[in-house]
N, C-alpha and C positions, 0 to 999 in steps of 0.2 A: 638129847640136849638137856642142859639142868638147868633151871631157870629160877633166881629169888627172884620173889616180889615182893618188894615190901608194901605196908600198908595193907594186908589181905583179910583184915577182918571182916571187914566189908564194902560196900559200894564198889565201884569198878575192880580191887584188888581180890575180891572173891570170887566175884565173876570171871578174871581173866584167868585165874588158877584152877580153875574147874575147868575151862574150855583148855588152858594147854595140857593138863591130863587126859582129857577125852582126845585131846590131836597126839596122845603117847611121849610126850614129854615128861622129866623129872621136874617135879616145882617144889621149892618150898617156900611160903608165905613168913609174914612176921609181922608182930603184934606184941604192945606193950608185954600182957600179961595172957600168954596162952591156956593155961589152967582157967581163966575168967571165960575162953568163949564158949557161949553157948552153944552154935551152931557145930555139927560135926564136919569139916570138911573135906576131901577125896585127898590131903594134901598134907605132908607134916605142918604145925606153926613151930617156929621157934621165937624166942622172944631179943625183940631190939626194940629199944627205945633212941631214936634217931638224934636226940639232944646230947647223949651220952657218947662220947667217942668208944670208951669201954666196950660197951654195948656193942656197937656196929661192930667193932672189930671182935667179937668173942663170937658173933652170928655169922658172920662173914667165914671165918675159922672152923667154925663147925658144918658147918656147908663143905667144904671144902676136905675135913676129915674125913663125911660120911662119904665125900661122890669123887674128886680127887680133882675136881674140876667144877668151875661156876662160865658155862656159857654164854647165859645174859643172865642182865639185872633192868628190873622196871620198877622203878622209883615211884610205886601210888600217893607216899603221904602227903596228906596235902592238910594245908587248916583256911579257911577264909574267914575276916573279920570285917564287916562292915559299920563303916563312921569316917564322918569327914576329918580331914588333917587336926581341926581344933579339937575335938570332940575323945580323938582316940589319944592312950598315953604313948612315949615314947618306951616305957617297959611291955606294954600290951603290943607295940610293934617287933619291938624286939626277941619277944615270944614269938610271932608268927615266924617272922624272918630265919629265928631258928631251928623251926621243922621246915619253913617251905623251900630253905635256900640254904642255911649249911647242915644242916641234917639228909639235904641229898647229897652237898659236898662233902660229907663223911661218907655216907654211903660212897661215893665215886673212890676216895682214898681210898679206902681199905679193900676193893675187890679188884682197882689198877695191877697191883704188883701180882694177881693171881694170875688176872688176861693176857696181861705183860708173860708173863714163864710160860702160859700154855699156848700165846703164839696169837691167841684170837679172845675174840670177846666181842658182846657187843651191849651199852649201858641207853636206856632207854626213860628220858625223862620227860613227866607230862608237865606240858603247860596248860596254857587255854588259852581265849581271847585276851584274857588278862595281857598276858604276854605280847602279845599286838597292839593294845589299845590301853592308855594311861583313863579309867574311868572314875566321874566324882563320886564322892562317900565311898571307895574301894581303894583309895590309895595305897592303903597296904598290901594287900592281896596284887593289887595289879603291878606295883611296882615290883613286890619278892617274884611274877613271875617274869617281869622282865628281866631280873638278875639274873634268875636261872636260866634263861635262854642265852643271856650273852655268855655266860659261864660257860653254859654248854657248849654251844659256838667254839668259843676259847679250847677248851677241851679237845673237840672235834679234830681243830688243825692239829692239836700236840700229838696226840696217840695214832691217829689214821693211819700212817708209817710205819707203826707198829701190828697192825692188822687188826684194832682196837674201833668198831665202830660207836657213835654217838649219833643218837634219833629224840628227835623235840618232837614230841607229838602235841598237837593242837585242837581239843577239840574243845566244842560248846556244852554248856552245862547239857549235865543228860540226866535225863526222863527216870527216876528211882522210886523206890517204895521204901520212903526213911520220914522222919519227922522234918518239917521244911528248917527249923534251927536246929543248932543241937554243938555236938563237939568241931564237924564238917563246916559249920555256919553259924559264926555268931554277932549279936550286935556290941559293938566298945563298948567298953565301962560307963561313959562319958553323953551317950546318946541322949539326947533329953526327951520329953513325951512330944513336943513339937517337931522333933528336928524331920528331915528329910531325909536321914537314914532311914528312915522306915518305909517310906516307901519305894526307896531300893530294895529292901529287904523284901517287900511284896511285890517289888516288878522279879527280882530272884528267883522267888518261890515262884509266881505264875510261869517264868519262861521256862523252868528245871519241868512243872507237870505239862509243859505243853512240849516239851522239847520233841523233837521226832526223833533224835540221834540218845541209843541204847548205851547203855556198858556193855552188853552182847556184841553190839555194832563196834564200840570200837576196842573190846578185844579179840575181836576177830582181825581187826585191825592189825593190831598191835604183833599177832601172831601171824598173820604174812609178810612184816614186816624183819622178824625178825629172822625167819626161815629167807628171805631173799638173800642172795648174793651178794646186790650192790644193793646198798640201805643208802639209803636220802637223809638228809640232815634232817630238816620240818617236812612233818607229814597235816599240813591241813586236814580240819575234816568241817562239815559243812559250812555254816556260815563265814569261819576261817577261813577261807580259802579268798571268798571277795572281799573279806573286811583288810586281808593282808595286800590287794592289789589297792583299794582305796586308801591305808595306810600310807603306802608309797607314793599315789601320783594323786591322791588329789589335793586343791587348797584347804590353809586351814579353814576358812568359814565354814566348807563342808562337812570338815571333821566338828565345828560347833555344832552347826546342826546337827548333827547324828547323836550329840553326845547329849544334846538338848532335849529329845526324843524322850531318852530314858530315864530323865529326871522330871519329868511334866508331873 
């Protein structure tokens, strides 16, 4: 099986590209500039920059030179910016939006028409909570993942017919060994020293070291997922799983309260 993943420089797209090499799969990763990474990994990088259409489609083509086939794709990039609606710009949105929602809709154009010829395929985009739950001072982040998920959705019903599968995976921040901000995590432009961005930023950062759910865990995930037959649209993974049943049936007060919790 040949497998991209973008986003593989590191945090879960490193991890899962090492573990489907050790499971005897072809992977190859991608990252702005491969020459830059330090680490050596068990895996070619080739470089895409996900904003770039060029890009996607020059990596996409070269995959497909070297193996003659792209089996799956798992869409890692991701960015999160945290700051309330006032606080962040509408260009600082518009930056995320375009790696975390049409930078994976690039990614999806350009490997359709290869999965499409070879009969199969299957495209594999993560969300998180985000994507279940509209949370305050996250509104960017949680909305670009709800786009992606209804996108994906959308997706889903179009190619299935085609023998084309599509998997939302859903999991909770996980447990890393990275700087708690940085490129992955940052605050708006806009944030002030008072605001109550920040202590989301520190409810983030405490829930990411306390998390119990690995990039180990859910690349292993992701790779039984993708070896299965019949693939599932959303793959919950821990707290997703009950945050999507209270999603649905309970009142909103309940949902206040929960969402009240995490801004105390």
């Amino acid at each position: 099986m040949v497998v991209l993943v973008t986003g593989a420089s590191g945090g879960l797209g490193s991890v899962l590209g090492e573990l489907l090499v050790e499971r005897g799969m072809t992977v190859y990763g991608t990252m702005r500039d491969p020459a830059a990474h330090a680490g050596k990994p068990s895996f070619p990088m080739l470089p895409m920059e996900v904003t770039d259409p060029a890009s996607v489609e020059r990596c996409i083509e070269e995959v497909r030179r070297r193996e003659g086939r792209i089996d799956a794709v798992v869409n890692c990039v991701n960015q999160m910016m945290i700051g309330s609606v006032e606080e962040q710009s509408a260009e600082e949105v518009q930056a995320l939006y375009d790696t975390n929602v049409f930078g994976v809709l690039r990614v999806c154009q350009a490997v359709l028409p290869v999965m499409r010829e070879q009969g199969r395929g299957t495209i594999v985009n993560m969300s998180s909570l985000g994507g279940l739950l509209a949370v305050p001072y996250m509104s960017a982040y949680t909305s670009a993942k709800s786009a992606l998920e209804a996108m994906s959705e959308a997706l889903y019903h179009e190619v299935r017919s085609q023998g084309i599968d599509v998997v939302i995976m859903q999991p909770v921040a996980m447990a890393m060994d990275r700087p708690a901000t940085g490129a992955h995590l940052r605050l708006a432009a806009g944030v002030g020293p008072d605001s109550r961005s920040h202590k989301m930023l520190e409810r983030m950062t405490r829930d990411t070291a306390a998390s119990k759910l690995t990039p180990e865990t859910v690349a292993r995930k992701i790779h039984e997922v993708i070896t299965r037959e019949r693939k599932p649209l959303r793959v919950p993974m821990d707290r997703a799983k009950a945050l999507g049943v209270v999603k649905r049936l309970a009142p909103q007060p309940v949902i206040d309260r929960l969402l009240a919790g995490l801004t105390r």
